[in-house]
CHARMM-style PDB file with segment names, atoms N, HN, CA, C and O in Angstrom:
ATOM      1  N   UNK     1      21.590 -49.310  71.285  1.00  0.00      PROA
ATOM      2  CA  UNK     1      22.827 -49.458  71.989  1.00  0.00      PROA
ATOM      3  C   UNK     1      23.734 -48.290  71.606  1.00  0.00      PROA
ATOM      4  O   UNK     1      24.004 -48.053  70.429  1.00  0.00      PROA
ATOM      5  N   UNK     2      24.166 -47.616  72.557  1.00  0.00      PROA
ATOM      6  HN  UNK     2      23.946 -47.808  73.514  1.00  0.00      PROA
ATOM      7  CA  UNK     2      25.147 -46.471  72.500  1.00  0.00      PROA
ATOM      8  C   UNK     2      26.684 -46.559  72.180  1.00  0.00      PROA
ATOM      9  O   UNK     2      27.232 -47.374  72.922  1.00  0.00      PROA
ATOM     10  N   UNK     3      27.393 -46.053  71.437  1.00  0.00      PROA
ATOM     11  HN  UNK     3      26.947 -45.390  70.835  1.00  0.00      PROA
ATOM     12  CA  UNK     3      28.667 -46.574  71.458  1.00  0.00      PROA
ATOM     13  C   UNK     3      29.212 -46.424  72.645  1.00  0.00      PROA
ATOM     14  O   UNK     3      30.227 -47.057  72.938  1.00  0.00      PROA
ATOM     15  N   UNK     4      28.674 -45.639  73.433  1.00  0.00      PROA
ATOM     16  HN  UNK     4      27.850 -45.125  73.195  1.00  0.00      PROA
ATOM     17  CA  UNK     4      29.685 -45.601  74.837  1.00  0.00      PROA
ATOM     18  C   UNK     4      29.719 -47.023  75.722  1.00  0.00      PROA
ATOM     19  O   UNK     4      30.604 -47.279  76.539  1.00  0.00      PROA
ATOM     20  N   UNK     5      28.605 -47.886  75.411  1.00  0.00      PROA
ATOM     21  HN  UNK     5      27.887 -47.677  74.747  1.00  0.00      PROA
ATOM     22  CA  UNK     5      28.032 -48.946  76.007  1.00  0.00      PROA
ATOM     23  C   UNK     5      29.058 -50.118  75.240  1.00  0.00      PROA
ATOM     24  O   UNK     5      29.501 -51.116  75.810  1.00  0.00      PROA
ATOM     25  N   UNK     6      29.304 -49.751  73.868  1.00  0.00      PROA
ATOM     26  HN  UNK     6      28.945 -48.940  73.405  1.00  0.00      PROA
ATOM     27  CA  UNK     6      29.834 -51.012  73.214  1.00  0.00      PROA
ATOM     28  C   UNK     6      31.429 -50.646  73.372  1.00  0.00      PROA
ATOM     29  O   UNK     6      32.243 -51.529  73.099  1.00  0.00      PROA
ATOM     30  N   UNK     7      31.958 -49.150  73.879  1.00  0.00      PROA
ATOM     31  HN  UNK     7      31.297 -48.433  74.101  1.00  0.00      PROA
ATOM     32  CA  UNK     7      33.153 -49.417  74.447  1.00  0.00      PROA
ATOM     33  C   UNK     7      33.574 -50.101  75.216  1.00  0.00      PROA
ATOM     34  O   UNK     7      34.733 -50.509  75.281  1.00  0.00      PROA
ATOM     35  N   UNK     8      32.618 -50.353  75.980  1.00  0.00      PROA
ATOM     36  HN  UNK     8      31.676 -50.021  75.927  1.00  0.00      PROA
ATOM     37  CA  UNK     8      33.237 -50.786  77.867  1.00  0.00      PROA
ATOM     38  C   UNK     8      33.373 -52.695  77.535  1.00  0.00      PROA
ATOM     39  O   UNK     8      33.911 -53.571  78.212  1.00  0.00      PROA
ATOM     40  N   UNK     9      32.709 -52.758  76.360  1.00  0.00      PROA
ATOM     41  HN  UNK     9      32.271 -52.046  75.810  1.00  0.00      PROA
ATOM     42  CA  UNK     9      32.804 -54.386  76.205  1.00  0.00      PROA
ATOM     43  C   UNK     9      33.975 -54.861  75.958  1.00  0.00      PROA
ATOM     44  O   UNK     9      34.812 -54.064  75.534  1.00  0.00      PROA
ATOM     45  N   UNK    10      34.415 -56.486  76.179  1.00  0.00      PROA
ATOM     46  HN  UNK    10      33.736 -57.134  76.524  1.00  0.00      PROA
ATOM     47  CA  UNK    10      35.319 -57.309  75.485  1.00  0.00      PROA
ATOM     48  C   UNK    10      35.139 -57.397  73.949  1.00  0.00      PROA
ATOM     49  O   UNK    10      34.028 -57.173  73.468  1.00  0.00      PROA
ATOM     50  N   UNK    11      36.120 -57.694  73.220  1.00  0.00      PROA
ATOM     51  HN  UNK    11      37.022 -57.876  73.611  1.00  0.00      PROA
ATOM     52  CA  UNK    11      36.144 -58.728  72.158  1.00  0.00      PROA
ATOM     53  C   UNK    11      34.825 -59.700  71.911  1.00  0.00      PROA
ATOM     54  O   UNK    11      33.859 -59.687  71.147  1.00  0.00      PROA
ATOM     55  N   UNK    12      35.261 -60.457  72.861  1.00  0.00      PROA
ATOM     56  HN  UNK    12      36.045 -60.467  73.482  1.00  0.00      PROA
ATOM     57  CA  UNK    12      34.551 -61.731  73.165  1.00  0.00      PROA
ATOM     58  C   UNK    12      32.793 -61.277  73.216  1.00  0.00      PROA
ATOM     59  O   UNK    12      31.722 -61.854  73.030  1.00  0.00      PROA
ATOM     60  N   UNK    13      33.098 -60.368  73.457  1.00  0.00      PROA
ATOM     61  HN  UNK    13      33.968 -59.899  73.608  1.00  0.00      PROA
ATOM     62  CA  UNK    13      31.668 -59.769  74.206  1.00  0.00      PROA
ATOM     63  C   UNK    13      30.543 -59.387  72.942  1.00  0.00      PROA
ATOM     64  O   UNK    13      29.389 -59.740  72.698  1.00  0.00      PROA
ATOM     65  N   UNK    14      31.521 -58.486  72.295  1.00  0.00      PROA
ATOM     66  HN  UNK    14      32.458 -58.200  72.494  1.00  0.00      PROA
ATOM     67  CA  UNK    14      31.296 -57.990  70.958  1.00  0.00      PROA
ATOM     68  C   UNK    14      30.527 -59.034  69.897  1.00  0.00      PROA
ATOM     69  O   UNK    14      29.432 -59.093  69.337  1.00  0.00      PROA
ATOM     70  N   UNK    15      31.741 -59.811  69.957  1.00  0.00      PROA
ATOM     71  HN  UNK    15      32.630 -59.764  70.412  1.00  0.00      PROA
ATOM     72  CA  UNK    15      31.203 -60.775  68.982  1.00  0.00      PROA
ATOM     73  C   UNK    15      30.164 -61.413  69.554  1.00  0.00      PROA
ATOM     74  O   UNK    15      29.179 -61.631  68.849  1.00  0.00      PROA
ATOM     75  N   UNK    16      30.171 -61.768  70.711  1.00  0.00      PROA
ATOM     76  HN  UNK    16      30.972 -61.590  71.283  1.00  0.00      PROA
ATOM     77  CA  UNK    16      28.596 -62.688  71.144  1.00  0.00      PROA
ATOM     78  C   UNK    16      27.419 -61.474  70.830  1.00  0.00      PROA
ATOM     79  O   UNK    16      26.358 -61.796  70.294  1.00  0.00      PROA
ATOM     80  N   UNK    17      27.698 -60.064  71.207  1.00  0.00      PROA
ATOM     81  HN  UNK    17      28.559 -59.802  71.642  1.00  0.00      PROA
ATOM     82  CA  UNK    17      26.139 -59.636  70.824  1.00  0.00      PROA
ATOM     83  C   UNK    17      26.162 -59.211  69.819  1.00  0.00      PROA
ATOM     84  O   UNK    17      25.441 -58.230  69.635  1.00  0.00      PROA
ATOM     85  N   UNK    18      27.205 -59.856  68.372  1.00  0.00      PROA
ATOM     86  HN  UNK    18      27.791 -60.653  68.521  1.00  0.00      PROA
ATOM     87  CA  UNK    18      26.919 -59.468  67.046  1.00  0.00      PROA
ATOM     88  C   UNK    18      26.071 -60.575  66.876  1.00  0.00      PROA
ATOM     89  O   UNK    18      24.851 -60.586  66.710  1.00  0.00      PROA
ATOM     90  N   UNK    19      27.062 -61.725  66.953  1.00  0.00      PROA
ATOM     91  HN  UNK    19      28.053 -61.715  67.087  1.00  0.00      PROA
ATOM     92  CA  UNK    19      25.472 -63.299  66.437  1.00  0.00      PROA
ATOM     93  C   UNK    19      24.534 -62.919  67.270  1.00  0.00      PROA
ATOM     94  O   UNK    19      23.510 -63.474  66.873  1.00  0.00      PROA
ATOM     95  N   UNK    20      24.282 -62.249  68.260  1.00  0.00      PROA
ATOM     96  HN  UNK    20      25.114 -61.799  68.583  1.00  0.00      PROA
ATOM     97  CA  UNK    20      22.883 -62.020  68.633  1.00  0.00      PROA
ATOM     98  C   UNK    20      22.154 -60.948  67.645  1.00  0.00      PROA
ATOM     99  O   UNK    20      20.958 -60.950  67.355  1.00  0.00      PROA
ATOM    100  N   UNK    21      22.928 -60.232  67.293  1.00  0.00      PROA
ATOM    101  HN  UNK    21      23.900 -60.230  67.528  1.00  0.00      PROA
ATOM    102  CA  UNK    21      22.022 -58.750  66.630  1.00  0.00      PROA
ATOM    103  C   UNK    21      21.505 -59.449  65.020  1.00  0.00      PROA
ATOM    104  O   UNK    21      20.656 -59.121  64.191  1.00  0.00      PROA
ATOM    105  N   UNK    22      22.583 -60.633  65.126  1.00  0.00      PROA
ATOM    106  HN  UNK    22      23.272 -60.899  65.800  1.00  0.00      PROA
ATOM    107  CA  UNK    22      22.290 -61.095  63.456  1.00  0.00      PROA
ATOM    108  C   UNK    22      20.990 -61.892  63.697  1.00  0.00      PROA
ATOM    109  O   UNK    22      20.015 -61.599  63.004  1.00  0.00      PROA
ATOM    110  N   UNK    23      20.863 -63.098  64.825  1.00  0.00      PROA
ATOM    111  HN  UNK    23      21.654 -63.337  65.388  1.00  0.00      PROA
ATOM    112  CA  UNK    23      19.999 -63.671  64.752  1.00  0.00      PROA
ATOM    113  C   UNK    23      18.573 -63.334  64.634  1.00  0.00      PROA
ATOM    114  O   UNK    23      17.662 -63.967  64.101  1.00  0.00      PROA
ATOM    115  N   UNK    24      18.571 -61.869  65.425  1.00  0.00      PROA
ATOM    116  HN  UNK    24      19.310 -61.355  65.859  1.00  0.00      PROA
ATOM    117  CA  UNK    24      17.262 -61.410  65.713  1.00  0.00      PROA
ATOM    118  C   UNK    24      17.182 -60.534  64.488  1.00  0.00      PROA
ATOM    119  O   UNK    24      16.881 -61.577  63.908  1.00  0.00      PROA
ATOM    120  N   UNK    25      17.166 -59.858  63.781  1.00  0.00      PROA
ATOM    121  HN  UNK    25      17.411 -59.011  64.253  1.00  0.00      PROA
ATOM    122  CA  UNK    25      17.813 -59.718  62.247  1.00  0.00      PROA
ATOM    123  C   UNK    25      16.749 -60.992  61.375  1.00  0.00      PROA
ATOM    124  O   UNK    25      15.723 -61.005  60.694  1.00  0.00      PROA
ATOM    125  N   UNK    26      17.405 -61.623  61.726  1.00  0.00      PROA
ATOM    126  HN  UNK    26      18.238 -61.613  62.279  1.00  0.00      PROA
ATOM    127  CA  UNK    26      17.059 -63.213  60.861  1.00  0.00      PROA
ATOM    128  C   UNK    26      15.423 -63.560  60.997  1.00  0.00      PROA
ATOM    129  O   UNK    26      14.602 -63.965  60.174  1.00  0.00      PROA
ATOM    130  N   UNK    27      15.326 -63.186  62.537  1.00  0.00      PROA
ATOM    131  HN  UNK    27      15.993 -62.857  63.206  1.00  0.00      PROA
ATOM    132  CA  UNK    27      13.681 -64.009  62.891  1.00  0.00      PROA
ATOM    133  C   UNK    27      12.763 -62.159  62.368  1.00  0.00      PROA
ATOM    134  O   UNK    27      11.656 -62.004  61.852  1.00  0.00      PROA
ATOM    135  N   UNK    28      13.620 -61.265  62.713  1.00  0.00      PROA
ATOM    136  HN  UNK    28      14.519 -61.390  63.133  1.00  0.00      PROA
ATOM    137  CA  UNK    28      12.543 -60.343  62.152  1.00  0.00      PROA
ATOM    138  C   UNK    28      12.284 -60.452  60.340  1.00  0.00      PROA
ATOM    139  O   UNK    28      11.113 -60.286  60.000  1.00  0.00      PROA
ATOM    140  N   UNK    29      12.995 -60.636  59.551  1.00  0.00      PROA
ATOM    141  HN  UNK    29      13.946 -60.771  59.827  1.00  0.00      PROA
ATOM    142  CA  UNK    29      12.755 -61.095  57.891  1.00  0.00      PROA
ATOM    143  C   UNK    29      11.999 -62.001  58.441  1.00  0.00      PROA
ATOM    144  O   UNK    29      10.808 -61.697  58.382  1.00  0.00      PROA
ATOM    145  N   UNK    30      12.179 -62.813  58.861  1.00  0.00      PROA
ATOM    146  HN  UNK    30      13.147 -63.060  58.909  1.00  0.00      PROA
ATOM    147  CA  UNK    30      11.136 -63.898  58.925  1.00  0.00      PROA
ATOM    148  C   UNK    30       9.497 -63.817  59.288  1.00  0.00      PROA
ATOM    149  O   UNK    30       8.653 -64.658  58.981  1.00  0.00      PROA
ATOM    150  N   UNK    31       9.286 -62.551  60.037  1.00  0.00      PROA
ATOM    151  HN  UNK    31       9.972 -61.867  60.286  1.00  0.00      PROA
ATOM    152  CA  UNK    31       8.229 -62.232  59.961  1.00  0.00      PROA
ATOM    153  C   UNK    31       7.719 -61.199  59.354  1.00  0.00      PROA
ATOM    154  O   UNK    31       6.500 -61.116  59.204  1.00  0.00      PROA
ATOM    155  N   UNK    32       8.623 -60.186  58.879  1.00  0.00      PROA
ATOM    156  HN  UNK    32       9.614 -60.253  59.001  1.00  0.00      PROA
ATOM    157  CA  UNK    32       8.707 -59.221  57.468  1.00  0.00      PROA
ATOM    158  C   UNK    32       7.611 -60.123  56.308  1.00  0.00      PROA
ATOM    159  O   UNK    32       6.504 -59.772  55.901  1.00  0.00      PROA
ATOM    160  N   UNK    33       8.531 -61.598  55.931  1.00  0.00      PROA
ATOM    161  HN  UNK    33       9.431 -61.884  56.262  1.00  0.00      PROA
ATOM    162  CA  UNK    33       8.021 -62.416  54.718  1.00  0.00      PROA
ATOM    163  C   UNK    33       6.771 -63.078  54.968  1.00  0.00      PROA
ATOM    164  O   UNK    33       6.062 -63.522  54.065  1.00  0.00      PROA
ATOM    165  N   UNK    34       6.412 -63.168  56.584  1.00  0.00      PROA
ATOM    166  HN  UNK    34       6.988 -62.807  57.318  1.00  0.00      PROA
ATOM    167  CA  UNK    34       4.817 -63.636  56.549  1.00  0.00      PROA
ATOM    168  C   UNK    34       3.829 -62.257  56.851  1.00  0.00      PROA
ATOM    169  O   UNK    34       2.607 -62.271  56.702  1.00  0.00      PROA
ATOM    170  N   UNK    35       4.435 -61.348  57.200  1.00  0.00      PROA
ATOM    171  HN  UNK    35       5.428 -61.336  57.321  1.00  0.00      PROA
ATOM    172  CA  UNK    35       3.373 -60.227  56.848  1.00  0.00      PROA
ATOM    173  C   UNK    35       2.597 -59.799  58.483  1.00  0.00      PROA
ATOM    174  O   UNK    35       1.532 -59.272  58.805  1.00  0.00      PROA
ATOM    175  N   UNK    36       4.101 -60.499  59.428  1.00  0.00      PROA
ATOM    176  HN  UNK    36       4.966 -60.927  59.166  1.00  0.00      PROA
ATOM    177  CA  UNK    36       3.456 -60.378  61.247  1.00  0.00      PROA
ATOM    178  C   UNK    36       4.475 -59.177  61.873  1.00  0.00      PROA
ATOM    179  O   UNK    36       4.580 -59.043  63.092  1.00  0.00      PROA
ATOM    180  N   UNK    37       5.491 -57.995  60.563  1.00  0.00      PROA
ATOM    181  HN  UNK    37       5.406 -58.104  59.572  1.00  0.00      PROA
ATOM    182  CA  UNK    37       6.735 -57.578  61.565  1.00  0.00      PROA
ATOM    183  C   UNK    37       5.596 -56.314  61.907  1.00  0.00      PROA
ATOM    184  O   UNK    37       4.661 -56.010  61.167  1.00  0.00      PROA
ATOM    185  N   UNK    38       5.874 -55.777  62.998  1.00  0.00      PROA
ATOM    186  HN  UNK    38       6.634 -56.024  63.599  1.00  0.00      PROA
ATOM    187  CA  UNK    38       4.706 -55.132  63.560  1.00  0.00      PROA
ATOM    188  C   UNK    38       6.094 -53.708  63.861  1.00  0.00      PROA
ATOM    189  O   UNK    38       5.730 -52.639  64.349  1.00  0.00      PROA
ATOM    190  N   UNK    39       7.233 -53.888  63.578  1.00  0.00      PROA
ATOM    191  HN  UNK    39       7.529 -54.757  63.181  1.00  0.00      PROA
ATOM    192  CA  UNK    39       8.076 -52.834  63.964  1.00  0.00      PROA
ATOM    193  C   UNK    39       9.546 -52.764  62.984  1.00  0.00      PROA
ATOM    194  O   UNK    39      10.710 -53.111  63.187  1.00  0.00      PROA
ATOM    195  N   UNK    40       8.861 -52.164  61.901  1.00  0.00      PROA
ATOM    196  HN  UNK    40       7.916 -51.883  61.736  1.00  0.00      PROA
ATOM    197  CA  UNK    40      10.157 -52.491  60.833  1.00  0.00      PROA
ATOM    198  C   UNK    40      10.726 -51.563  60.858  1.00  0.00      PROA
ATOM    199  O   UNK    40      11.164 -51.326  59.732  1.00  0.00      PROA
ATOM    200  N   UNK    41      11.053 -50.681  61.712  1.00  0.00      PROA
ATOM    201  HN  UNK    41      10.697 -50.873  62.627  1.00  0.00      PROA
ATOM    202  CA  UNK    41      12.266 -49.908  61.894  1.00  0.00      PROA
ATOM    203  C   UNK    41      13.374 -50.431  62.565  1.00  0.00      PROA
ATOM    204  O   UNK    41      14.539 -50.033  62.558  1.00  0.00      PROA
ATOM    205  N   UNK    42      12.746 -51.583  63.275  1.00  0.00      PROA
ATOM    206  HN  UNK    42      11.799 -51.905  63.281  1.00  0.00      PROA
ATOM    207  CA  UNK    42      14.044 -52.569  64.369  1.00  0.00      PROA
ATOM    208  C   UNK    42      14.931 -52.632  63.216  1.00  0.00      PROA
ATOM    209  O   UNK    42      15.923 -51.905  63.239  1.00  0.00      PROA
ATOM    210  N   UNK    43      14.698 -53.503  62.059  1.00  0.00      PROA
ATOM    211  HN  UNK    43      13.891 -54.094  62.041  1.00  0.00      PROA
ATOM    212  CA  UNK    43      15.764 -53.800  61.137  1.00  0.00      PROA
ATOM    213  C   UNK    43      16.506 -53.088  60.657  1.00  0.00      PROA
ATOM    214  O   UNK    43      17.521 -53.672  60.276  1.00  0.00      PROA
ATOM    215  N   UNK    44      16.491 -52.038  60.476  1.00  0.00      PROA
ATOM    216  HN  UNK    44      15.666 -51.564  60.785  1.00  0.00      PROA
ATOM    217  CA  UNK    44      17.384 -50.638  60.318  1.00  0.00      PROA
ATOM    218  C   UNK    44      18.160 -50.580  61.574  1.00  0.00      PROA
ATOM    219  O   UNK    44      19.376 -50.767  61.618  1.00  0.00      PROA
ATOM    220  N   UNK    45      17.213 -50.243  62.863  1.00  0.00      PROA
ATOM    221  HN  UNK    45      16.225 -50.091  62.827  1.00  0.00      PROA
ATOM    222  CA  UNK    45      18.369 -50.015  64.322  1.00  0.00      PROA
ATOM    223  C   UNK    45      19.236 -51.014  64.244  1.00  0.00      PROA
ATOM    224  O   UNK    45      20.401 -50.673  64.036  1.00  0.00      PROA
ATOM    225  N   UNK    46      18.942 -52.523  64.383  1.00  0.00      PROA
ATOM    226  HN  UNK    46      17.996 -52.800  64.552  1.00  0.00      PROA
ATOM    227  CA  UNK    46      19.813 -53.185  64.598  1.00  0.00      PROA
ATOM    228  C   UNK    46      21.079 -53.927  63.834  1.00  0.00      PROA
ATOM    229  O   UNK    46      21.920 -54.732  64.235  1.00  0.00      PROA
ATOM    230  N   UNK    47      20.777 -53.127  62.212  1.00  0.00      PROA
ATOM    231  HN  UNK    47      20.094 -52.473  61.886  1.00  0.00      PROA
ATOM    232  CA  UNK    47      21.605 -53.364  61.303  1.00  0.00      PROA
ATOM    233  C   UNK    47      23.020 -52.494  61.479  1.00  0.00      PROA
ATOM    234  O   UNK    47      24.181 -52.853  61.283  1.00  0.00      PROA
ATOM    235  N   UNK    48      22.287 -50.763  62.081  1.00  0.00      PROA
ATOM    236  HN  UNK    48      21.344 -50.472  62.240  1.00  0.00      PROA
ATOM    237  CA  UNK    48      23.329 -49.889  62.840  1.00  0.00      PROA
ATOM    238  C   UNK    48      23.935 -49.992  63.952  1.00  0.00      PROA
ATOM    239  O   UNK    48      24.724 -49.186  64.443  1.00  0.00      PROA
ATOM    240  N   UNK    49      23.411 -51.455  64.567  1.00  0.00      PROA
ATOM    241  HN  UNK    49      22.770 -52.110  64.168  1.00  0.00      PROA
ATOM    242  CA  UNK    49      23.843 -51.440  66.025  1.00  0.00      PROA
ATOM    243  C   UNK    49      25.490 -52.456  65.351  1.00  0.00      PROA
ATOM    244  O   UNK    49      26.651 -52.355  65.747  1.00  0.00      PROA
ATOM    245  N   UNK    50      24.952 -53.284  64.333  1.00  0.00      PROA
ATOM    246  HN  UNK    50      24.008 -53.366  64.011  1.00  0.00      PROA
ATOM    247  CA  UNK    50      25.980 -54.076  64.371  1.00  0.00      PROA
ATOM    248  C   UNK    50      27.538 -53.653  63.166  1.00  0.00      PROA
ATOM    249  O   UNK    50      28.652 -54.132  62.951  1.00  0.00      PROA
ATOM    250  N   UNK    51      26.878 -52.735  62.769  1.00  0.00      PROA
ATOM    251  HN  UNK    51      25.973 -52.345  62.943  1.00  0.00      PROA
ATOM    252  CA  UNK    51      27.787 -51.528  62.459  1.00  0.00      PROA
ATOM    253  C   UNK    51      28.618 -50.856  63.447  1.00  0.00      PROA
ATOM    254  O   UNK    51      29.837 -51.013  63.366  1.00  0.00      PROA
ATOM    255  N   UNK    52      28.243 -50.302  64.151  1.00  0.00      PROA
ATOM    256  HN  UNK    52      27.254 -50.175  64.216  1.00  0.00      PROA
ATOM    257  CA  UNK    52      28.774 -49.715  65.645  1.00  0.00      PROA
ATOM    258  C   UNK    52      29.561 -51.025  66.346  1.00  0.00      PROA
ATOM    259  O   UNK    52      30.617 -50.733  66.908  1.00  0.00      PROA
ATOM    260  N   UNK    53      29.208 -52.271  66.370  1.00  0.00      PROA
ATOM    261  HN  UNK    53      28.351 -52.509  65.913  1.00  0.00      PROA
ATOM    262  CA  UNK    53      30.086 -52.948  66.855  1.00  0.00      PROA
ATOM    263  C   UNK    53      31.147 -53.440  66.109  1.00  0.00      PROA
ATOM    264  O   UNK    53      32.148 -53.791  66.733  1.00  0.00      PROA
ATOM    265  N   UNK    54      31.128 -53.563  64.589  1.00  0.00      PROA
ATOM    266  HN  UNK    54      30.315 -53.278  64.082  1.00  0.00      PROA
ATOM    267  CA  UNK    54      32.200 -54.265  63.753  1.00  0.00      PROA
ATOM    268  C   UNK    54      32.917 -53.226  64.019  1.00  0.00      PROA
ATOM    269  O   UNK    54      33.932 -53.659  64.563  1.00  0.00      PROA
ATOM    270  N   UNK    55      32.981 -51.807  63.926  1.00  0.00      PROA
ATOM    271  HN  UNK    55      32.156 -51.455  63.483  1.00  0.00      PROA
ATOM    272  CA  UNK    55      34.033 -50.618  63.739  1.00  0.00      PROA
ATOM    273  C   UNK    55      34.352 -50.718  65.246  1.00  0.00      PROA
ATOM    274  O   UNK    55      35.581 -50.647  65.239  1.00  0.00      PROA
ATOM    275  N   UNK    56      33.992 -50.833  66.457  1.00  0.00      PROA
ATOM    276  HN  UNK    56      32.993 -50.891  66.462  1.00  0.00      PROA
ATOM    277  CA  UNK    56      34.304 -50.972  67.813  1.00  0.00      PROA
ATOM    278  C   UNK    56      35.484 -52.065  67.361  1.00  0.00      PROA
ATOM    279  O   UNK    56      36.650 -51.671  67.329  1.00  0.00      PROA
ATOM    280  N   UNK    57      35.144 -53.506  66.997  1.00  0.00      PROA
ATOM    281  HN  UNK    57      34.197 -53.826  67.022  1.00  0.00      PROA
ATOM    282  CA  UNK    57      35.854 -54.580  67.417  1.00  0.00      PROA
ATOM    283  C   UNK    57      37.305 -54.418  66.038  1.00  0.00      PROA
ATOM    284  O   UNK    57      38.239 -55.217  65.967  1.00  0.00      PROA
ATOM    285  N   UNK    58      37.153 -53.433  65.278  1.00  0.00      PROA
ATOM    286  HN  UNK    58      36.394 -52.784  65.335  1.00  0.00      PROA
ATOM    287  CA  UNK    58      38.211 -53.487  64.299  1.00  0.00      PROA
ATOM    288  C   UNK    58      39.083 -52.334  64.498  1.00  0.00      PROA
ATOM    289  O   UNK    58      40.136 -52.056  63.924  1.00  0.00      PROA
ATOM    290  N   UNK    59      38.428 -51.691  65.450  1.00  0.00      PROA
ATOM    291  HN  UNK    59      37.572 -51.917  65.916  1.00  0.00      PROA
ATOM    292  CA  UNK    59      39.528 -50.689  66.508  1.00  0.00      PROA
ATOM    293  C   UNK    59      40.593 -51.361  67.381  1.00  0.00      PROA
ATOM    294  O   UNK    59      41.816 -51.311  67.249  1.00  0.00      PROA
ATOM    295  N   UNK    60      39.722 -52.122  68.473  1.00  0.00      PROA
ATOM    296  HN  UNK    60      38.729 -52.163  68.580  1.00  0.00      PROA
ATOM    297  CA  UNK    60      40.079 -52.611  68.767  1.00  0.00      PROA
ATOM    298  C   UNK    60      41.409 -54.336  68.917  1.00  0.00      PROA
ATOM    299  O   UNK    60      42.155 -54.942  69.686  1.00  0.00      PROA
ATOM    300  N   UNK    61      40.771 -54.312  67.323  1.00  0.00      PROA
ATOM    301  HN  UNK    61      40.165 -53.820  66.698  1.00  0.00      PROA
ATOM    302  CA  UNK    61      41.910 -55.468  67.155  1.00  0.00      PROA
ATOM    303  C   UNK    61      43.068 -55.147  66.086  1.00  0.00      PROA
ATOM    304  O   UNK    61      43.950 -55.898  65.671  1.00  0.00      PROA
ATOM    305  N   UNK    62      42.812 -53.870  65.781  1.00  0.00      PROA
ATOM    306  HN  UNK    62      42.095 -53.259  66.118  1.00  0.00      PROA
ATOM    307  CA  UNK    62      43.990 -53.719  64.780  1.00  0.00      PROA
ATOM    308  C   UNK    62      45.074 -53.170  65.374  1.00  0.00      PROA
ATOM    309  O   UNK    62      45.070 -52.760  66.535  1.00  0.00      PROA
ATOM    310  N   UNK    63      46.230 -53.132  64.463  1.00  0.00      PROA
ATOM    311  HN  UNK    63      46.233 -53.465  63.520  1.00  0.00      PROA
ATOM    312  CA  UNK    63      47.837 -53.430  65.801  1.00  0.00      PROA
ATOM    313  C   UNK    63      47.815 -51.949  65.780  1.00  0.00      PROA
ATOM    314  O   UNK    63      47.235 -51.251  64.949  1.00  0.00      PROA
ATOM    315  N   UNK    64      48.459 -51.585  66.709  1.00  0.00      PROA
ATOM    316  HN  UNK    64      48.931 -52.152  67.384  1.00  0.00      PROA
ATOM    317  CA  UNK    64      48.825 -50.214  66.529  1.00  0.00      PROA
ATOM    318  C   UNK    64      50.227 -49.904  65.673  1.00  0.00      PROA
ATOM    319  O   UNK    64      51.206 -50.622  65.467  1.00  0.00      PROA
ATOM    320  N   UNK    65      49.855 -48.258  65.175  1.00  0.00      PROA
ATOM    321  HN  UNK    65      49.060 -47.675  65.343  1.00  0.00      PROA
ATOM    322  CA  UNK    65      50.808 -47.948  63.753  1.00  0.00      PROA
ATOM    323  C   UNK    65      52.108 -47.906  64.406  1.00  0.00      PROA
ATOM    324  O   UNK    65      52.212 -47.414  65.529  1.00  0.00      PROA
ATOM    325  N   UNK    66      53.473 -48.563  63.554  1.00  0.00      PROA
ATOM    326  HN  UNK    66      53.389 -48.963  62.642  1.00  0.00      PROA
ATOM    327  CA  UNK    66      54.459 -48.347  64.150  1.00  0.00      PROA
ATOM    328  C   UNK    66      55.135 -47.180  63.636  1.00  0.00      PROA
ATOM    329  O   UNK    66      55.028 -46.547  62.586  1.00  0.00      PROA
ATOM    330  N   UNK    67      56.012 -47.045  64.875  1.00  0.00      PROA
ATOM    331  HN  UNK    67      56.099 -47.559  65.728  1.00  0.00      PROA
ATOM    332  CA  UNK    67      56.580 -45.576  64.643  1.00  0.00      PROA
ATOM    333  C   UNK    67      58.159 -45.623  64.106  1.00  0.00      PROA
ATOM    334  OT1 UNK    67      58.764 -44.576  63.873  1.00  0.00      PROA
TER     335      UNK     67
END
């Protein structure tokens, strides 16, 4: 996911495809620990994807500086 892609999102939006990036996160360890992850670089991408979105959504929600 591109940051240009996670600009154009909501809030709302954000946060729904963070619990998504976490969940899938979750089921890949899960097959990391039985010895079936067949693509363990996902867990790296999608650890950066949800990086890219916390700094998106903490742009976005912090007040602007007063003058």
């Amino acid at each position: 996911m591109k940051i240009a892609e996670i600009n154009e999102l909501t809030a709302k939006e954000l946060l729904a495809r963070k619990r998504e990036l976490r969940e899938e996160i979750f089921n890949l360890r899960i097959q990391q620990q039985s010895g079936q992850l067949e693509k363990p670089h996902m867990l790296h991408a999608l650890r950066r994807n949800i990086a890219r979105i916390e700094t998106v959504l903490s742009r976005k929600t912090a007040t602007p500086p007063a003058k």
